[in-house]
C-alpha positions in Angstrom: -57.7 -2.1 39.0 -57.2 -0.9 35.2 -56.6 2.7 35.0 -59.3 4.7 34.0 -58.1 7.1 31.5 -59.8 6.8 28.0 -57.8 9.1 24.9 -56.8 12.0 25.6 -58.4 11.9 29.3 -57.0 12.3 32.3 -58.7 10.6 35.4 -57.8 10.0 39.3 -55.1 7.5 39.9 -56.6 4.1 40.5 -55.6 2.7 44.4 -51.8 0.9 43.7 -50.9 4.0 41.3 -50.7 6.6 44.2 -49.6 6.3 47.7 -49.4 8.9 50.9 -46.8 8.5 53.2 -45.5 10.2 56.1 -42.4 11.9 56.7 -41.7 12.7 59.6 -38.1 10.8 60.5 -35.3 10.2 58.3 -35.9 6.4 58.0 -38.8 7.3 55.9 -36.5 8.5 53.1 -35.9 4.5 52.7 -39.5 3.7 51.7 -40.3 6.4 49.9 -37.1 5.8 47.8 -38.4 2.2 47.1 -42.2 3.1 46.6 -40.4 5.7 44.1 -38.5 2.9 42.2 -41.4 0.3 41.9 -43.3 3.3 40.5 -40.7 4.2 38.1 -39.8 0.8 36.9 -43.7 0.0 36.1 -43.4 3.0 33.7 -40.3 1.7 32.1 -37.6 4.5 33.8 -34.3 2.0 34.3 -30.2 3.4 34.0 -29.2 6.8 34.8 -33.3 8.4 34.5 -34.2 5.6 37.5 -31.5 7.0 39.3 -32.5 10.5 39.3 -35.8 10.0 39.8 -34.5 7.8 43.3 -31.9 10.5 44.0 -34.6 13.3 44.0 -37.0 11.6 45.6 -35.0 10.4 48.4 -33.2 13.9 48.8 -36.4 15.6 48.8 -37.8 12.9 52.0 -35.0 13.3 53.8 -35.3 17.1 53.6 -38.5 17.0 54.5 -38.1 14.7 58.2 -34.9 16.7 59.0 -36.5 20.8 58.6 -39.8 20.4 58.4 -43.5 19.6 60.4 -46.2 17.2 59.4 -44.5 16.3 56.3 -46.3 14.0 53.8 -45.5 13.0 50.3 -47.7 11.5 47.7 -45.8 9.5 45.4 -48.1 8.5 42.2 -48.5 7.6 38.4 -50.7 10.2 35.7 -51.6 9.1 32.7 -52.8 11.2 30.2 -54.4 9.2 27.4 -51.7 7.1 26.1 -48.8 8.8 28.0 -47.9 8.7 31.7 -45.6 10.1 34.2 -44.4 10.0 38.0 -45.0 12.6 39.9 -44.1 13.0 43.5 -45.6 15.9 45.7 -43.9 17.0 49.4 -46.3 18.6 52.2 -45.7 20.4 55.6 -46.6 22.9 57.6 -44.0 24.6 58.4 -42.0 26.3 59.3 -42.1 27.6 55.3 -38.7 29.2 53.5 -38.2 32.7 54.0 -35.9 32.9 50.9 -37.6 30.7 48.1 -35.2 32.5 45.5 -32.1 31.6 47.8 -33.4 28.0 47.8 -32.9 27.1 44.6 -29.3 27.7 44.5 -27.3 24.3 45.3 -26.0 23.8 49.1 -28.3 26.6 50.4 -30.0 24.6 53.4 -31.5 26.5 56.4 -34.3 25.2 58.2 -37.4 24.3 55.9 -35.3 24.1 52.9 -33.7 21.6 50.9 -29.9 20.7 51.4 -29.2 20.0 47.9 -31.2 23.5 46.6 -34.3 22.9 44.8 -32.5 23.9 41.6 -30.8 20.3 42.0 -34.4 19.0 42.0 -35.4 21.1 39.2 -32.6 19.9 37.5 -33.2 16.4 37.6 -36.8 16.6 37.0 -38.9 17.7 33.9 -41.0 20.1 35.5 -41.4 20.9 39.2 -43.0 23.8 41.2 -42.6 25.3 45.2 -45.1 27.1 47.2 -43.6 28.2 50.4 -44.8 30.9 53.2 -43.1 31.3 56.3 -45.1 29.7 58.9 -47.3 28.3 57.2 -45.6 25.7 55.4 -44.3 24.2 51.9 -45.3 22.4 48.9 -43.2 21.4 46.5 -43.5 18.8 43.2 -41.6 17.0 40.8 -42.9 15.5 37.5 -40.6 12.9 35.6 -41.6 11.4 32.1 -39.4 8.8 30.0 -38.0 10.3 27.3 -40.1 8.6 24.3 -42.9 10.6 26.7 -41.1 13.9 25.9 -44.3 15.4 24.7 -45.9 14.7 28.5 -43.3 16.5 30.3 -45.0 20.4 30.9 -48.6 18.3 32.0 -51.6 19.2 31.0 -53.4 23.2 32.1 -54.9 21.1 35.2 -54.2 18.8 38.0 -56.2 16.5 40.6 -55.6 15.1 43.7 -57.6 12.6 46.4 -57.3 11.3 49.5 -59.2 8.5 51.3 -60.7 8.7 54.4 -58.4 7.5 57.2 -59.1 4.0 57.7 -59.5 3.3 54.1 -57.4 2.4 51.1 -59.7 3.5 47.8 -61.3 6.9 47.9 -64.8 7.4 47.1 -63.9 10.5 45.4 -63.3 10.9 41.7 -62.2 13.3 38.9 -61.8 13.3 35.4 -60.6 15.8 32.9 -59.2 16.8 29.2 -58.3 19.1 26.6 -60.2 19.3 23.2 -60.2 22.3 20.4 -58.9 24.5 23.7 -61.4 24.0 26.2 -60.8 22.0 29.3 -63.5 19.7 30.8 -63.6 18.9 34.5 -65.3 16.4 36.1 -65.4 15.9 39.8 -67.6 13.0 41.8 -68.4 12.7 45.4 -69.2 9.3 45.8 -72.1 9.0 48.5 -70.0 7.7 51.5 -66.9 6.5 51.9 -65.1 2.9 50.8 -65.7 0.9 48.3 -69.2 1.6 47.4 -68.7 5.6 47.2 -65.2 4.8 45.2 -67.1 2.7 42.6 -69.7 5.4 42.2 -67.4 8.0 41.4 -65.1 5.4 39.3 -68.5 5.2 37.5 -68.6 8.7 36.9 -65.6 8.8 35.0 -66.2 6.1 33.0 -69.5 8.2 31.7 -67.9 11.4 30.8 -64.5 9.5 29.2 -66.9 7.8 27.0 -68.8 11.1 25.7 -68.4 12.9 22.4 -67.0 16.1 22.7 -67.9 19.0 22.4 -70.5 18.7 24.8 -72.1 21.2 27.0 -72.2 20.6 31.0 -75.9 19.9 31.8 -75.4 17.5 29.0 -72.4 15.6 30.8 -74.2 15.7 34.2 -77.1 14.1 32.6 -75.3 11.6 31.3 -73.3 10.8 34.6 -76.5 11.2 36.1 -77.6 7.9 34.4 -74.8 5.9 34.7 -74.7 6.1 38.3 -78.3 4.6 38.5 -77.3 1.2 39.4 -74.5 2.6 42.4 -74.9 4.2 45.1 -74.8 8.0 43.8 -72.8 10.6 44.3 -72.5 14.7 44.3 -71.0 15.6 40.8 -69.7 18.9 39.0 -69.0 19.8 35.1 -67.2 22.8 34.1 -66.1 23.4 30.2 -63.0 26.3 30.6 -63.1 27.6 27.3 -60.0 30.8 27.7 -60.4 32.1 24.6 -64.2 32.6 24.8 -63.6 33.8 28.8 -66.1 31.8 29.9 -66.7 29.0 31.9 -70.0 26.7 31.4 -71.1 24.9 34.8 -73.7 22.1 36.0 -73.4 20.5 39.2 -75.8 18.5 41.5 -75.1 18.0 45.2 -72.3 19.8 47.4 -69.2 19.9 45.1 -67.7 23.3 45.4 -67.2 25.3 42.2 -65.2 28.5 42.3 -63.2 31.2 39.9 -60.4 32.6 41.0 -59.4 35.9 39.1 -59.3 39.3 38.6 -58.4 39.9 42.5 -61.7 38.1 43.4 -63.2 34.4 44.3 -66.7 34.0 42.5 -68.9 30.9 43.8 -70.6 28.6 40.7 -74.3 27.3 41.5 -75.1 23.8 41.9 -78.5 22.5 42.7 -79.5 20.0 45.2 -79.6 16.5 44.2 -77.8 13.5 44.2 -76.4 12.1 40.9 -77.9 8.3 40.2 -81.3 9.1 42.5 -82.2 12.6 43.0 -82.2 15.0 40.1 -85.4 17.2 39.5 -83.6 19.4 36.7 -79.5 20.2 35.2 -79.3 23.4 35.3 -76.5 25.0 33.4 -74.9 28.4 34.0 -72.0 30.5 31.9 -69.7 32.7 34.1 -67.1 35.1 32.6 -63.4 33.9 33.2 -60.9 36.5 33.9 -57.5 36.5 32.2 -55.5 34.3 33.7 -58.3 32.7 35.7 -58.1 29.4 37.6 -61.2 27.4 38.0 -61.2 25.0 41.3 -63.7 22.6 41.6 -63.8 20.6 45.4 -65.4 18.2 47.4 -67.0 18.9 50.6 -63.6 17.1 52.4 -62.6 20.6 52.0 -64.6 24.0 54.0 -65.0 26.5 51.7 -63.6 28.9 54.0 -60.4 29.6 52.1 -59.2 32.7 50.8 -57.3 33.6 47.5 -55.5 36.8 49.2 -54.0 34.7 52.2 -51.6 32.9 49.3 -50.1 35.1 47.3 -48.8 34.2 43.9 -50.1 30.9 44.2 -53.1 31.0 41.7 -50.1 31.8 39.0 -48.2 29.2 39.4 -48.9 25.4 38.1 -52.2 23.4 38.9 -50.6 20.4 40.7 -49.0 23.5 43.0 -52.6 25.3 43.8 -54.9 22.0 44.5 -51.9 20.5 46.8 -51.8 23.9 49.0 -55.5 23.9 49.3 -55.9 20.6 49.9 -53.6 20.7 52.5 -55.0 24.1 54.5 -58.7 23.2 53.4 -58.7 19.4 53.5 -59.8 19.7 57.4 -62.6 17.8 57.4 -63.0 13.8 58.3 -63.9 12.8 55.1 -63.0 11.9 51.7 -61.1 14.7 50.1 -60.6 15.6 46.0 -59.7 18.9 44.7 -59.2 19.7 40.6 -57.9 23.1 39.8 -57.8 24.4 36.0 -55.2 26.9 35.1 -55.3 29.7 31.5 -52.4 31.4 32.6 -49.5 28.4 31.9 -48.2 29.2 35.4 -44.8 28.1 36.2 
């Protein structure tokens, strides 16, 4: 499947461009070392770069089997218009690093951390992040671009991530989102059910607001989605516009996507009305909320309860994007069912 980033967007990796895979014994350091290289070599990395992205890839797995519980990484390919990069992202739960400043000195290795120090990993990659409380588990990423792709190395102020069903390979969950004159827009799609069906929906979705001309308001982009996903199935679908400089953030959303500003010591729900995008749509409604400094808008599917809470992770809604929707969609992701979080960041969080 062609990816389905237009300029200047970025949209969710298409099914070959991102993979899950369990760690949880050292022989898994093997594949995700080779999954790593195929990725890698597809985006052009070859010599010395190749082998740093394979060394910190594999070091990283075999970390994770040996210290930690549950561990997961998703090994994948962003593109952001024409640029792209590899990023992978490690997951457990537990048992957490109880000295994350100790960690990133090389050879400092207890239990949960890794041997080589994550300043070895931060070393080798362009930009990575770690979001660790004892007993509750770790996250940590690493984001590699080619050097002619310099310009790509920080990311963009958001990041997104899905996850199928179990049982299926394409998710019926979509996002999209970009940058223009300093605003961000987000897009997030629930495709109605799961598989094929629901993942063309939402791949539909995209397609709609990557074609728009921007500026745009919300309502406007809903609308539009609305129409395009006439001939699918239909889905539950969410537009914010993050516009820091204003401190506000616009929002239209139909169906059960989640909508949330995080800021100012406080979570504050955004209003979607009930509908389903492509069938059911009586009116877009469109509502402006202010935006604290240093806010970070989240946007979810209902893969995730909304039973989360800001205060139980501290520091985590200042530090990067791909960070924050990783934790949540590991402690929130509890339900059987597709799964997508999108989290826009105005702080530049590292």
């Amino acid at each position: 499947m062609d990816p389905l980033t237009g300029p200047g967007w970025t949209s969710s990796p298409p099914v070959g461009d991102a993979l899950w895979i369990r760690v949880e014994e050292e022989s898994a350091a093997a594949g995700v070392r080779r999954r790593v290289t195929a990725l890698a070599e597809r985006l052009g990395f070859a010599g010395e770069r190749l082998g740093q992205v394979r060394l910190a890839a594999t070091e990283a797995a075999t970390n994770l089997a040996k210290h930690a519980r549950q561990g997961e990484m998703l090994v994948r390919i962003v593109r952001e218009g024409e640029a792209a990069a590899l990023e992978f992202v490690c997951v457990d739960r537990g048992p957490g690093i109880a000295d994350v400043a100790g960690s990133r000195l090389n050879g400092f290795s207890t239990s949960g951390t890794l041997g080589i120090g994550l300043g070895s990993i931060e070393r080798l990659a362009d930009r990575s992040g770690l979001h660790s409380l004892p007993g509750a588990g770790t996250v940590l990423f690493a984001r590699f671009v080619r050097a002619d792709d310099a310009s790509a190395a920080d990311g963009p102020p958001f990041a997104g991530l899905t996850r199928p069903i179990d049982g299926e390979d394409e998710c019926g969950d979509a996002y999209a989102a970009h940058v223009a004159d300093g605003t961000v827009y987000a897009m997030l799609c629930d495709g109605l059910g799961h598989g094929p069906l629901a993942a063309r929906a939402a791949q539909e979705a995209v397609r709609a607001v990557r074609d728009a001309v921007l500026p745009a308001r919300p309502a406007e982009l809903l609308e539009r989605v609305h129409r395009r996903l006439g001939p699918t199935r239909g889905g539950a679908v969410a537009v914010a516009a993050v516009d820091p400089a204003a401190g506000t953030v616009r929002f239209a959303g139909l169906g059960n996507i989640a909508g949330w500003i995080v800021g100012g010591g406080r979570r504050q729900g955004m209003i979607s009305v009930p509908g389903i995008a492509g069938t059911h749509a009586k009116r877009f409604r469109e509502d402006v909320y202010p935006l604290p400094p240093g806010g970070v808008v989240v946007l979810h599917s209902d893969g995730l309860t909304d039973r989360w809470d800001a205060a139980e992770r501290p520091g985590l809604f200042q530090r990067p994007p791909l960070l924050i929707a990783s934790v949540l969609l590991r402690d929130a992701g509890i339900r059987h069912d597709d799964r997508s979080v999108l989290a826009v960041t105005t702080s530049g969080g590292s």
